[in-house]
VOKOLNU-102124 format. One record per atom (N, C-alpha, C): x, y, z. Coordinates in steps of 0.02 Angstrom, whole numbers, plus 50000, padded with zeros to 5 digits. Layout:
N
XYZ...
% end
This chain:
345
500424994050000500005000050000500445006250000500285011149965500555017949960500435021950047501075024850039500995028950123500335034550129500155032650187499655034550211499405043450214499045044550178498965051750201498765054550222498825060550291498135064450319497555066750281497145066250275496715068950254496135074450293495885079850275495415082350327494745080850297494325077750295493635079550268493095082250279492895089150239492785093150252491855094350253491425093250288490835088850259490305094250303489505094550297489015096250329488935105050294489195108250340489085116750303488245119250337488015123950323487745129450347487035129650292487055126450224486365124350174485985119850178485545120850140485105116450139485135109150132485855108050092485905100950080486435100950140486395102550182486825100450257487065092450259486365090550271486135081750284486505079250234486515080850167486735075750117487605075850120487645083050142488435083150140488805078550203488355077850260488645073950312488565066450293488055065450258487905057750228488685054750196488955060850120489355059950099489915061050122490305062850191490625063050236490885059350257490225055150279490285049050336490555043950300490285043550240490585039050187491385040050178491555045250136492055046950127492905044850196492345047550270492875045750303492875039550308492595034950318492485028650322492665024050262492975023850209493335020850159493975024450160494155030250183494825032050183495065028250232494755028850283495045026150353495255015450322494625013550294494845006750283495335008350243495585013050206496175009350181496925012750201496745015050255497415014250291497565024850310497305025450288497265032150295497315039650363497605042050367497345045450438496715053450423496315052150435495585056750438495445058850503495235064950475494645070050531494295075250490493765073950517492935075550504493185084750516492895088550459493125096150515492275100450482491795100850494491315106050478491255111950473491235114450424491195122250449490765124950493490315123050518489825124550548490215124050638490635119550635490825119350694491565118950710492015118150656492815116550671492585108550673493355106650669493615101450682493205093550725492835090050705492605084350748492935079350796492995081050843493455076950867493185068850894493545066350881493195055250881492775054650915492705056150984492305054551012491395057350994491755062150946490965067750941490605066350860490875058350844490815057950774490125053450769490005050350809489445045550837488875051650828488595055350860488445061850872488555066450806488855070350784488705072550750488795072950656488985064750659489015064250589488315057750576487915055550622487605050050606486995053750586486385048650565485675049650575485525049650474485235046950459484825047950388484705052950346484905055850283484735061450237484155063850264483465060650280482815061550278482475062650209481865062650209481615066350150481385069550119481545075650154481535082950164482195087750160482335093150146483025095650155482895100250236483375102850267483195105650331482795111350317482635114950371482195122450373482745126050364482505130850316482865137550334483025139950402482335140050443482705141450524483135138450552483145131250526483815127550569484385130250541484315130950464485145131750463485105140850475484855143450482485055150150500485485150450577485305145550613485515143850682486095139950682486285137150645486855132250626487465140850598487145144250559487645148150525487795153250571487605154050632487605159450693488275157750717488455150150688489095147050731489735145250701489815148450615489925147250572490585145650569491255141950547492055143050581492075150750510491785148550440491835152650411492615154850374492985160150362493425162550341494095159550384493885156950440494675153350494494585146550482494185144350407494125137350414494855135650384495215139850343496105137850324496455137950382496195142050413496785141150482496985135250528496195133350529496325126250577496795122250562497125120250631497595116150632497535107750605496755107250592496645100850552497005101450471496605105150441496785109050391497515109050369497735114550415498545114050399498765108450424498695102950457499095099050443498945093950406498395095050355498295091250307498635089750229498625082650212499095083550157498625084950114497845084250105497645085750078496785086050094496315089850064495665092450091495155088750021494985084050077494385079950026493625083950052493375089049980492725092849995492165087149999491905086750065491105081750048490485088950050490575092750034489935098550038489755100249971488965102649984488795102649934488345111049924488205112549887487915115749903488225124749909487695128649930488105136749930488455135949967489455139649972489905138150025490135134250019490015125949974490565119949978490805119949889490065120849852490125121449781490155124049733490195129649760490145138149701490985139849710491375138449725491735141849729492265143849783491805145349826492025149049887492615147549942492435140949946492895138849990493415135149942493635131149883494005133149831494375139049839494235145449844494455150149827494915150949883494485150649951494995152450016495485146850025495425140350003495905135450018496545136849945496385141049889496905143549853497315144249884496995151849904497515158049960497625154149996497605148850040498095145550087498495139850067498315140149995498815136149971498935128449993498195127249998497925119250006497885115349972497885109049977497795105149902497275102749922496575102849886495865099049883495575095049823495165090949852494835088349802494235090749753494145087749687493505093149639493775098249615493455101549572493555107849546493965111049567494185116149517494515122749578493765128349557494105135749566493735140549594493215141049532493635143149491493195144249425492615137749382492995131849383492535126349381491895124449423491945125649497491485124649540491125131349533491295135649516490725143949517490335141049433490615140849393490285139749337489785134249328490095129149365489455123549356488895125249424488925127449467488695128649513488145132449498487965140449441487785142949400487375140549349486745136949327486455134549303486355137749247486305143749231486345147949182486665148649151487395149249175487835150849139487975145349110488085140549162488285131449128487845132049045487365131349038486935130548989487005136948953487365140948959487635146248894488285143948874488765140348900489335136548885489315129048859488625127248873488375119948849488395118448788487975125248761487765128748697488035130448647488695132548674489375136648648489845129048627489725123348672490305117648653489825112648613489325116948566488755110348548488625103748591488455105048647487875099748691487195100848707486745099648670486185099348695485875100248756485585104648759485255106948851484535109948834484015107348875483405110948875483435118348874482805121748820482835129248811482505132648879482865136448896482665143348951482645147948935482145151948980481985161348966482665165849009482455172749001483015173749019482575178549101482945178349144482875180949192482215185649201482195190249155481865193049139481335194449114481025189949112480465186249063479815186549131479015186349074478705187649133478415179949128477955180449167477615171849161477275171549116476815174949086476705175349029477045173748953477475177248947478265176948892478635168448923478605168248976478875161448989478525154948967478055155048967477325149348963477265150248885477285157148851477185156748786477925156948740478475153948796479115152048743479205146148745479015144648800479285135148842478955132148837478225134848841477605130748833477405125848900477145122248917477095116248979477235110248948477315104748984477575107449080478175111049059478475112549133479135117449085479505116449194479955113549186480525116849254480625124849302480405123849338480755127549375481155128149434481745130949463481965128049479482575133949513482925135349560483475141049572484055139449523484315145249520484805144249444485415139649482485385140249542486185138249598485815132149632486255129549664486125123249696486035116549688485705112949711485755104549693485285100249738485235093749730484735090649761484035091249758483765094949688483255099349661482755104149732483175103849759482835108949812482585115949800482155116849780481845122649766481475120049699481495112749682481275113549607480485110349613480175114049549479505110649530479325109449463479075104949443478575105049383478035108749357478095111649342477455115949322477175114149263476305113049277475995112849222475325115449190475385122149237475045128349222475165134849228474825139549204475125145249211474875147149265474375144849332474275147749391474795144649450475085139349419475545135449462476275137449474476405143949397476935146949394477195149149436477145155449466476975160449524477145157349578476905153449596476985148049682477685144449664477775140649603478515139649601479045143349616479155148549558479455155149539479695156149631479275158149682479255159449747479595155149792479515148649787479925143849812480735143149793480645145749718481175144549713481835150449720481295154449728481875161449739481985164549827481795158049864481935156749918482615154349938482695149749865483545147249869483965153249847483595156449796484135161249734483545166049682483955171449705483655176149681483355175949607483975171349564483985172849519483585163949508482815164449462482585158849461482705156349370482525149249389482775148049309482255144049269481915144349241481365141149201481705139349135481535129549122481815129149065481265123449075481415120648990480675115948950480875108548988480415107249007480205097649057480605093048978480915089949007480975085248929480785078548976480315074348951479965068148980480685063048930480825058048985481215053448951481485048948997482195047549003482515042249038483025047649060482885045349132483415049249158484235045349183484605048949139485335044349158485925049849175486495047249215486985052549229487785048749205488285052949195488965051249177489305052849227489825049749263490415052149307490845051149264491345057449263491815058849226492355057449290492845054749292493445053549324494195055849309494455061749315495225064749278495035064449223494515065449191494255066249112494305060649075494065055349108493905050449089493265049449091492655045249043491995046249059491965038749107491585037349152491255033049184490785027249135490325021749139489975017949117489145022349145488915023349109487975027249124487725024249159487415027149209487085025549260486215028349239485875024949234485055026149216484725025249292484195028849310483925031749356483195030149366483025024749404482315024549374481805026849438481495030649460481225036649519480595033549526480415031449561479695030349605479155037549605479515043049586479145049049577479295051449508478905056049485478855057749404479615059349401479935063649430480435065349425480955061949499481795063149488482265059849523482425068649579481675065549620481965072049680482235071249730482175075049791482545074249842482525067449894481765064449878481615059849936482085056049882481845052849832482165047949776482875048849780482975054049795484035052749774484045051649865483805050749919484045049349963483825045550014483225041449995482765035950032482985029550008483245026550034483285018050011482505015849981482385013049918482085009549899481675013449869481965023149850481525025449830481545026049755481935022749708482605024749650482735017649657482555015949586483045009049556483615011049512484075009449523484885010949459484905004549429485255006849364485505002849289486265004549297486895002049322487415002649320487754996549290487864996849236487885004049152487215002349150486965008549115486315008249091486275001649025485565001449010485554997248970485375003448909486015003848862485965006348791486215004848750486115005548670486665001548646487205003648659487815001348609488445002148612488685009248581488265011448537488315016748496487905023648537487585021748577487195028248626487555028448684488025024648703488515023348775489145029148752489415027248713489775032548684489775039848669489115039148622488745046748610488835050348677488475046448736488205048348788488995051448840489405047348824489975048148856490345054748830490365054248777490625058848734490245067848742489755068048769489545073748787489575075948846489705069048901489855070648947490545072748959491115071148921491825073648931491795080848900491365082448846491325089148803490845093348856490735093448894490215094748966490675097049026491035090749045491485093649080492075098549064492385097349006492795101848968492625108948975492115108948928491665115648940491625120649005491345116649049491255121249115491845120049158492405119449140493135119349171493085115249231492715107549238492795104449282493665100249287493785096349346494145091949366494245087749414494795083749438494835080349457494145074049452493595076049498492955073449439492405077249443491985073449424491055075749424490725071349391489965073849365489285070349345488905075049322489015073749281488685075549207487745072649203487175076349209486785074349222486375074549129486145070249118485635068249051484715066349047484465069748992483825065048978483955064148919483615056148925483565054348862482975053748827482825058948777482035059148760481725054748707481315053248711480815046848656481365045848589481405052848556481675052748502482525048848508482585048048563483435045148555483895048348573483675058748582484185064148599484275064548651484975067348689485135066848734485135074148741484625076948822484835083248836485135083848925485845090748901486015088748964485775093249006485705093549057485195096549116485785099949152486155098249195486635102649230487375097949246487635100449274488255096449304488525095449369488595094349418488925092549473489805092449491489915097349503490465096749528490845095149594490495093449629490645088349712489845084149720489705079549669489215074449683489265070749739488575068649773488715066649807488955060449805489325058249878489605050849874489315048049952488515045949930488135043149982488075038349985487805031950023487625024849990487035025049955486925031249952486305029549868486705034849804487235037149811487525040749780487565037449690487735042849649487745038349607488455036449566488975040749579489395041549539489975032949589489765033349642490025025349673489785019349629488915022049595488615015049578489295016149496489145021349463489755021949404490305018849411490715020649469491405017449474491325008949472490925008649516490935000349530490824997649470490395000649425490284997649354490844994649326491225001549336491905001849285492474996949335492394993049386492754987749420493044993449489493074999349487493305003849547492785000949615493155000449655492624999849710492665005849756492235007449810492065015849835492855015649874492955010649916493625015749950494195016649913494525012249847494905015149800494715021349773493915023549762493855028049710494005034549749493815033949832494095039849880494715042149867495065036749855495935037549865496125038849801495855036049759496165041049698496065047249699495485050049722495095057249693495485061649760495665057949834496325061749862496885060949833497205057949798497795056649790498045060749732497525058649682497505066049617497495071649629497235073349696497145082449701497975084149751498185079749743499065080849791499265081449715499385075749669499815075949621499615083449573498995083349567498845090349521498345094749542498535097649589498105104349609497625106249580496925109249586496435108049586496415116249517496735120349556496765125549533497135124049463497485122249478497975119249405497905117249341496945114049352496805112049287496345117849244496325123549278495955129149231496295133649192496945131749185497415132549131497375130649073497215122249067497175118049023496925121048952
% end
């Protein structure tokens, strides 16, 4: 076995997807540790976890719900925030595996401050994680590298002009974030309005684009390598929050069943996907596949989660990776090539 490395993992945060980030945490530390590894849990919400306090505050179920706004407003009262480089976990880490998701773990932000301290982490760097993070923008760069993505209005648009460009049903949804939290289906124009509201609860800026009915499948891209397709099959019309995080709520196809000639296609937009929105080390490339055979891509993920319903674990395993190798590569790659390093390319 290769020598052992500290690792800090950096998991939970102050959003809405709190729960999912501690889910993918718990995981994360728990396959580093089997393979020989030295880990500590550090939250922003609280500093550093120390062993005894891991029972406690890394356990308990996603749920199937995301938290209240009031809770995490109370969680962020306590925030470590801007001294999260300082900690002595941190610095004495050889390297910072991100399990967060969400505003604060995936836009950017903390990327940016672990630059300036001149950290080595896992995922994206600054500019990759702000851009895919950005739903808008992603899908003006989608556009620009010829990949297919459902049509959207522009910010500005009234519900009216929206309904008579997109037509129904049609997405809505905050332009930022993940775990479709804030998202709905809409399939009227009185149902608009009540979305629109929900969703600009997450983000100001809301994003309406056209429903494409189909098969829902995703790509993990690995050091720009594509993954084997993972197909998604949801107990609810769509793959929402309870479905990506309830046991038994979501059946997976790992590899999907397509031909040989749509596995490729499919792959192939997913590396022109990640390219595009300056991802690395990895991500998940999200797809529908509509009646006609076309593939549209919906958004991207740049710190997916890695839950036991996660999906980019069910990908690896496809491809013969099993979850605690795939930890240790995705630390081990962000030592050899800095995270920041690949938005040069």
């Amino acid at each position: 076995m290769a020598d052992a490395m500290n690792v800090a993992v950096v998991l939970g945060g102050t959003n809405e997807e709190r729960n999912v980030s501690l889910a993918t945490g718990r995981a994360v530390v728990a396959a580093l540790r089997e393979r020989g590894h030295i880990v500590v849990a550090v939250d922003p919400a609280h500093g550093a976890v120390l062993p005894e306090e891991e029972g406690r505050m890394l356990g308990g179920a996603v749920g199937a719900d995301p938290p209240g706004l009031d809770q995490l407003a109370r969680l962020g009262g306590s925030s470590v925030g801007a001294a999260l480089a300082d900690l002595p976990a941190i610095r004495r880490a050889d390297v910072v595996f991100l399990a967060l998701h969400g505003e604060g773990g995936e836009d950017g932000t903390i990327q940016g401050l672990l630059d300036l301290a001149d950290v080595a982490y896992t995922g994206s760097g600054c500019l990759g994680s702000a851009v895919a993070f950005d739903k808008r923008i992603s899908k003006e760069l989608l556009v620009h590298a010829g990949v297919s993505t459902p049509a959207w209005t522009p910010a500005s648009a009234t519900s009216t002009e929206i309904v008579e460009t997109l037509g129904l049903p049609l997405i809505v949804k905050p332009s930022s974030g993940g775990s479709t939290v804030g998202l709905t289906v809409v399939r009227s124009l009185a149902e608009l309005e009540p979305a629109m509201e929900l969703a600009a609860r997450y983000d100001g800026d809301v994003l309406c684009e056209v429903f494409v009915p189909g098969r829902e499948l995703t790509v993990a891209v690995l050091a720009g390598e594509a993954l084997p397709p993972v197909e998604i099959i949801p107990s609810h019309e769509i793959y929402d929050y309870e479905c990506k995080y309830t046991a038994g709520m979501s059946r997976y196809e790992a590899p999907a069943d397509l031909p040989p000639s749509e596995t490729a296609q499919l792959q192939d937009l997913a590396v022109r996907a990640y390219r595009a929105l300056r991802q690395s080390s990895y991500s998940r490339i999200d797809f529908k596949r509509a009646d006609d055979g076309s593939f549209w891509c919906l958004e991207a993920n740049s710190l997916p989660g890695l839950t036991s319903t996660s999906l980019v674990p069910k990908a690896a395993a496809a491809a013969g990776i099993e979850f605690p190798e795939l930890c240790e590569r995705i630390a081990r790659s962000a030592i050899l090539v800095p995270a920041i390093a690949s938005e040069d390319d």
